[in-house]
N, C-alpha and C positions, 0 to 999 in steps of 0.2 A: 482450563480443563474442568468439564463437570464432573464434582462427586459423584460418584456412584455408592448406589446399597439401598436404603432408607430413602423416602424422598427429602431432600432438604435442600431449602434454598442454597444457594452456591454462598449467596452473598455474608449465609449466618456459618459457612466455613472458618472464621478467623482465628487467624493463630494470638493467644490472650495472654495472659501473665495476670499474675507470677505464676500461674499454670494455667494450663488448657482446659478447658469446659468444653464435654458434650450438652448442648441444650437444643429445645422445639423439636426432640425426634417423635415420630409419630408412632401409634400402638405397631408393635409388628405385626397384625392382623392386616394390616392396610400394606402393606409393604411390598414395591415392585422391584425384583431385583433385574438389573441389566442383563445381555446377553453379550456382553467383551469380553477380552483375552483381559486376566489381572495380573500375567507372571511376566515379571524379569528380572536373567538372572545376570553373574559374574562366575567366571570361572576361579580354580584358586587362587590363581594369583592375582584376584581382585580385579582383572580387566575386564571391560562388560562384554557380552559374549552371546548377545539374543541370537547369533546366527549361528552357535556349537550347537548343532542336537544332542548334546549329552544335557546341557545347563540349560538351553536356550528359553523361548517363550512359549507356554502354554497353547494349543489351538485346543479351545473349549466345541469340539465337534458334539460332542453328547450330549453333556452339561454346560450350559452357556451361561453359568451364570457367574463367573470371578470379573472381577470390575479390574477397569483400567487403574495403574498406577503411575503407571512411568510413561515420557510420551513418546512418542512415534520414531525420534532417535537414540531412545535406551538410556535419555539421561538419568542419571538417581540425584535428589537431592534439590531437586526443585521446588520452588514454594508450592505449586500445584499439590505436587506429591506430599509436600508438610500438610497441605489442606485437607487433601483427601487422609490423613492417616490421623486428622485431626477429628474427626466422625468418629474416629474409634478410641480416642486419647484413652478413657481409663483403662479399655480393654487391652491395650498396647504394654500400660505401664505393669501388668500383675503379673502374677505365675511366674516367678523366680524360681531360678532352680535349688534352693533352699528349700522354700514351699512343696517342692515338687518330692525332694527326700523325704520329709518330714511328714509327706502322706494328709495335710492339714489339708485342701483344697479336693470339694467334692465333684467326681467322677473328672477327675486329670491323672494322664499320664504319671508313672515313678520314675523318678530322675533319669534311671536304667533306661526306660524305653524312649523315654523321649530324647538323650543323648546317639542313641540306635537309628531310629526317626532320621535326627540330625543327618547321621554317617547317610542311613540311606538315600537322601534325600540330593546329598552331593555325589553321591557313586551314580546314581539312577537318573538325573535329571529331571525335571519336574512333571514333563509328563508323564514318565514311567513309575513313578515315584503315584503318583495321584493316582494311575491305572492300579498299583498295586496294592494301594490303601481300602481311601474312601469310595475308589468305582468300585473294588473287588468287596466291597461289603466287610473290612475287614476291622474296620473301625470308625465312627461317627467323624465327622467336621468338627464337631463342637467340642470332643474329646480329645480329638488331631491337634487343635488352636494349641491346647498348652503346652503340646511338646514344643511349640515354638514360641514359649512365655507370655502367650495372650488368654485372660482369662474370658471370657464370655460372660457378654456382658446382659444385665440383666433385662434390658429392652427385647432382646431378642426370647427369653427365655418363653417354651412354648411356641414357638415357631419350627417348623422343617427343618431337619439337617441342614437343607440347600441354602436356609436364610443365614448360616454362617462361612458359608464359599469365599464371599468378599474379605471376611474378618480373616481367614483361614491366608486364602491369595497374600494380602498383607503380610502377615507371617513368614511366606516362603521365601516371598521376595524380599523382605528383610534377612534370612537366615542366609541367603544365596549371596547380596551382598557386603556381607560382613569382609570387614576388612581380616585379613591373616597377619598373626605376630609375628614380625620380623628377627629370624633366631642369631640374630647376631649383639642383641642390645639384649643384657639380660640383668646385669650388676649394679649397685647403687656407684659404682666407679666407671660402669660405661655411659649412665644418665649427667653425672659430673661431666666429662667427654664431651657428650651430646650439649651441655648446656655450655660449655667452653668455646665448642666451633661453631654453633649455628648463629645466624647473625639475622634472622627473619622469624620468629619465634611467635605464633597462637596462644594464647593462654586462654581457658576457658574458667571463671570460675562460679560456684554457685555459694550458698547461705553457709557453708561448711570454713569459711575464709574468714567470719566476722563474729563467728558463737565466742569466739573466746573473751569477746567485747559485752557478751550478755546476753547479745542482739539470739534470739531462738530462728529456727531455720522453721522452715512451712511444715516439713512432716517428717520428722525423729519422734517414733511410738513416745510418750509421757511427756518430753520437753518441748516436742515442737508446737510451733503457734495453733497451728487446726486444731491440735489435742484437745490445747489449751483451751480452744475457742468453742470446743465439745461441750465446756459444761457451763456454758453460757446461756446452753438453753435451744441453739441452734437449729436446726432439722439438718443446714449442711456447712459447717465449717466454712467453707469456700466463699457462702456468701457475704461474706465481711466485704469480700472485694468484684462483690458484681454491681456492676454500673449501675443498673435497672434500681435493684433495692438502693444506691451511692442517692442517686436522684431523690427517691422519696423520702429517703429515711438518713442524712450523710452519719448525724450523731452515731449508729451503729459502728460506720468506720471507726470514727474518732474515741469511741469507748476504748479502741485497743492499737490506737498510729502509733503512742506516744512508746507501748514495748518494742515498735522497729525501727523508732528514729536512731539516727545515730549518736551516739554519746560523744559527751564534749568532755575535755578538762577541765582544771579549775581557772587556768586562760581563758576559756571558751573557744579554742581552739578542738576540732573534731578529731577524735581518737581514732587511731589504726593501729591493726596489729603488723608480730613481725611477716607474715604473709604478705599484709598489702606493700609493705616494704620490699620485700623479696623483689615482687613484680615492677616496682618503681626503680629498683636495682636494673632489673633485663633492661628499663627503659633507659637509663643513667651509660648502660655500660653498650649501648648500640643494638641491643637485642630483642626487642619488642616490637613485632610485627603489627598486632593488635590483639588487646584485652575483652575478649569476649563476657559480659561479666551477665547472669540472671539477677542481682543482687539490685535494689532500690534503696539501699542506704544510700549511696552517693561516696560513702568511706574510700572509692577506688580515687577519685578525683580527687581527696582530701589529702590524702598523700600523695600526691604529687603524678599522677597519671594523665596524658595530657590529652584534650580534645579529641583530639585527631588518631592517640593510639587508645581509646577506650570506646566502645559501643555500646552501651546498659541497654542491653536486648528488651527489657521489663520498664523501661524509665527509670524514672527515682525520685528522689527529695528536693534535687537540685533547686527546683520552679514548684511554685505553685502556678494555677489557672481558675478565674471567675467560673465558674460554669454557667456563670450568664450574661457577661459585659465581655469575656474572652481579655478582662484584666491579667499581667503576668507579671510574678513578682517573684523575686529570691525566697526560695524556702525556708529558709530562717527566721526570715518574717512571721512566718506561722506558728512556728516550734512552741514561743512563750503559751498560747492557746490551747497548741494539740498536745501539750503535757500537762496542764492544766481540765483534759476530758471535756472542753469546751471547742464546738464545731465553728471556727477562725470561718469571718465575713469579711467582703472584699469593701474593702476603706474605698474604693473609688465608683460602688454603688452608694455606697454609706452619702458620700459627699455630693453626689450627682441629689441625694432624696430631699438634700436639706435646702436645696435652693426652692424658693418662695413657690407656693401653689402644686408642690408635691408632694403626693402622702404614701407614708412607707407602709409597706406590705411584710407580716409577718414573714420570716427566713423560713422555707419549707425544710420541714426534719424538726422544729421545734415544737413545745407543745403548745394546745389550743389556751388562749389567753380563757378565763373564768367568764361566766354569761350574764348575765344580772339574773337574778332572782324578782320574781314577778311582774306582770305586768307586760309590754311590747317593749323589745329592746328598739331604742332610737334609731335616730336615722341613720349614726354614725357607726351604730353597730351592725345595720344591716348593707351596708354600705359596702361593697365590695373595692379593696383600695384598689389604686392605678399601679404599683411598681412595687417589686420583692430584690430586697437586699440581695444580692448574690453571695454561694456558700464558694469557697474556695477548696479546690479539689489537689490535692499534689498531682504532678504529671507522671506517674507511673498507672501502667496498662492493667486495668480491669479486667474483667471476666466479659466480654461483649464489647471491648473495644481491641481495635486490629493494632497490631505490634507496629510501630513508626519504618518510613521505608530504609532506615541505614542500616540493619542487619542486611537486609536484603541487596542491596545494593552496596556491601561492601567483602561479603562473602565471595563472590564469584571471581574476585580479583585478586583478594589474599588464596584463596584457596591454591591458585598455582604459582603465588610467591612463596607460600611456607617453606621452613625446611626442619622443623621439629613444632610440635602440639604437646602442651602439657596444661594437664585436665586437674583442675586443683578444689576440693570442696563442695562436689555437687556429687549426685548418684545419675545424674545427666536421664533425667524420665520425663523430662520437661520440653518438647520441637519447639521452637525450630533447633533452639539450641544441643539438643540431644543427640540430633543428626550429624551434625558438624564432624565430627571424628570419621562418620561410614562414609562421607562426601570426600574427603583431601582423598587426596591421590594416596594409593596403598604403602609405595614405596619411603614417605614420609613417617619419620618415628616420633610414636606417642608413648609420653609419660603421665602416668595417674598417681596422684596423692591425696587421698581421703581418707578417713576415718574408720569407713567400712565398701569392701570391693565392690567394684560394677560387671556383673559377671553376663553382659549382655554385651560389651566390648571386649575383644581382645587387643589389650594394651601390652607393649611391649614390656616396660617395666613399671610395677606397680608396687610403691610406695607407702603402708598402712598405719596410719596413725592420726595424730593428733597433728594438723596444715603447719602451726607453728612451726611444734616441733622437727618435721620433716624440713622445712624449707630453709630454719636454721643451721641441720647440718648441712645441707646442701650450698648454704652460702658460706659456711666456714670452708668448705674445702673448696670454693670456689675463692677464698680470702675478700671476700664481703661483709661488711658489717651492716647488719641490722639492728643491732643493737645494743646501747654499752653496757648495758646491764648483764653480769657475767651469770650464762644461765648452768644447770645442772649438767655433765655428762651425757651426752645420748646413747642410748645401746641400741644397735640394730640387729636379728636376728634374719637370717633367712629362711621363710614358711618351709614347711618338711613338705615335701615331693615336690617342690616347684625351685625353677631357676629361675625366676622374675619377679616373685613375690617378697617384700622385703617385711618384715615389722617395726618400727622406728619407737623408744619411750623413753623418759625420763630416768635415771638410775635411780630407783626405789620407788620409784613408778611405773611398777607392774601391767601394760594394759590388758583390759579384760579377753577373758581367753577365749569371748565367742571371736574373734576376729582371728584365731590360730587355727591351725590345723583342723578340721574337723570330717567326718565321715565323707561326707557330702564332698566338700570340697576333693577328698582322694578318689569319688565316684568320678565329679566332673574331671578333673586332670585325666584320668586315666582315657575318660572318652575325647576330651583333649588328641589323646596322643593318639588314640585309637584312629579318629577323625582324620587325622596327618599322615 
């Protein structure tokens, strides 16, 4: 299916890692927007429903300008549809409804109306909902986007209302099919339950599974790596890991591999935490469908997670690759190098250069050797060599290279074997993997365990703390051991107004109170219930 919005090649759609890049969009002066239907929805009980006139699909008779999303049989969750929502990635991932209380983000919606929005939006169906909006004049597009967590993005800024209908469309049809929490699964004793009987179990997890190792996650405000990579000088964080710049420049990567590699012990054996143990446990005890994981350490496989039930959606450390002989060799190989801030050469260019009558070619990304001072430099300085050592690249997905096809090809078969999803580590802002949860079937129950909530899913029961420590007691009362080391007491509290909110800490380790109860959160619960 072709993108729609922006003109852009179809083919520089691709879904990237360790996150998604919008790139080559063009001024939005130049900009043709299509004439398609962009809405499809799901009624509440999550079944798709193009053909309910209350929910159903938009007929853009007026206004023809919301892009297609979903295709012709109402599937949601298709790569197509990760593509096309990948045009919009940054604008997808902002306007929280945190942000949205706290009145920080200019001319969006307050929590209040855009929770209202919401309600209206599923009483009304989405044409009548559009009719009584943005046709009746009653409120802009680009205003509309954040009640459904898309901030507006700044290509378009300066453009027509009607240049955000596609980014708007995206929204809806995201809002429309959210999955509904299941209100029978509420207690850190009915997720016990759930993890006891299901025997085909998703696990999704992100950088929030291996921080306790050192390892810093992409974007936690002050620790996370981008911050980090903020005052390096950058113009954008991200490009540590775009291929384009990897090419000309690799040493750039290599100034900062050596903070994501995985840590080893004093064996030289690779360190896990009790998390990744937990997951090696579902796989030990029959229960591990498959390990969805964003993460490029490779740590899932080092504990013991096997081929077959892990997919490192992003790549990882595992391999390295020539980027110029298509050499592949064990990533460990490398490690002595990339901790060392030295950009690691492929030993089987090296030894191809040395055979008689071949001359080596400076390694591109190094610097220029010194010129001679006066005079013509010789012949051998002008001399363009025949052959360059090849830089060796780890096999995790840049920013312009497309995700490997086993996500894709292994989703559409687990999705209707699951029978419980438990989301561990990530704030899930990252497609394809992000999708995962709104794709299973409604009727399967998901468990979230992070640090800090994901208030763009409704998860059944949701877990807040520190992965360890969550997963710890969860394997004690499941009589699992992860580890002999006897650790502190855990206290769990349940968040004030919520029946599925849990808090998990240390005893005398207090966690910080932005994660409890706060104004915000009793706004959204209430329009929660309101919604219901």
């Amino acid at each position: 299916m072709e993108a729609k919005g922006p003109v852009v090649d179809a083919e520089e759609l691709v879904l990237k890692g360790p996150v998604i890049e919008v790139s080559n969009l063009p001024s939005s002066s130049s900009q043709e927007l299509t004439a398609e239907d962009h809405l499809s929805s799901q009624n509440e009980d999550g079944n798709n429903s193009r053909n309910d006139p209350a929910a159903g699909e938009v007929s853009m008779t007026r206004t023809e300008t919301l892009s297609e999303t979903l295709d012709d049989n109402g599937d949601s969750g298709s790569e197509d549809e990760w593509e096309d929502e990948s045009l919009y990635a940054d604008a997808l991932e902002g306007a929280d409804d945190e942000e949205l209380h706290a009145g920080t983000l200019m001319d969006a919606c307050s929590l209040s109306e855009a929770l209202n929005f919401r309600k209206q939006l599923r009483s009304l169906g989405a044409d009548r909902f559009l009719d009584e909006t943005i046709f009746a004049e009653k409120i802009t597009a680009k205003k509309l986007c954040t009640a459904f967590g898309i901030m507006p993005p700044s290509f378009l800024e300066g453009s027509s209302d009607e240049a955000y209908y596609p980014l708007l469309g995206l929204g809806l049809s995201r809002e429309l099919q959210k999955r509904r929490k299941l209100p029978e699964y509420n207690t850190v004793e009915d997720a016990v339950e759930l993890l006891k009987k299901s025997k085909r179990i998703i696990v999704i997890t992100g950088a929030g599974i291996s921080t306790s190792l050192g390892i810093p996650d992409f974007r936690s405000k002050d620790t996370g790596l981008y911050s980090q990579l903020a005052s390096k000088g950058l113009s954008e964080p991200e490009e540590v890991f775009d291929i384009g710049i990897f090419r000309d420049d690799p040493s750039i990567f290599y100034s900062v591999a050596k903070d994501i590699l995985p840590p080893t012990s004093s064996d030289g054996n690779i360190r896990y935490t009790p998390t990744h143990a937990f997951i090696r446990s579902l796989q030990d005890n029959g229960k591990l469908l498959t390990n969805y994981t964003q993460n490029i350490d490779n740590i899932e496989a080092a504990a013991g997670i096997s081929r077959e039930r892990l997919v490192q959606c992003h790549g990882s450390f595992a391999t390295a690759t020539c980027v110029r002989c298509n050499n592949k060799v064990p990533g460990e190989t490398i490690y002595p190098q990339i901790r060392k801030n030295v950009v690691p050469e492929c030993e089987q260019c090296k030894s191809r250069l040395l055979l008689p009558g071949k001359k080596r070619k400076r390694t591109r990304g190094t610097p220029d050797p010194p010129r001679k001072r006066g005079g013509l430099d010789d012949e051998s300085d002008s001399e363009e060599p025949d052959e360059e050592i090849g830089v060796m690249k780890p096999d995790i997905t840049f920013f312009g290279e497309k995700l490997g096809d086993t996500f894709h090809d292994r989703i559409p078969k687990d999705r209707v074997e699951a029978d419980l999803v438990v989301v561990i580590g990530t704030s899930l802002k990252v497609a394809p993997v992000a999708e995962v949860p709104r794709i299973l079937p409604p009727e399967v129950p998901q468990i979230y365990i992070n640090k800090t909530r994901c208030s763009h899913v409704d998860f059944d029961i949701e877990m807040t703390g520190e992965c360890d420590v969550v997963v710890s007691e969860l394997a004690k009362r499941l009589d699992w051991t992860l580890s002999p080391r006897e650790e502190d007491p855990t206290r769990i509290e349940r968040l004030e107004g919520s029946h599925h909110r849990w808090l998990f800490y240390r005893e005398g380790v207090r966690y910080p109170a932005a994660v409890i109860k706060t104004e915000s959160d009793q706004i959204y619960d209430q329009g929660k219930r309101d919604m219901r």
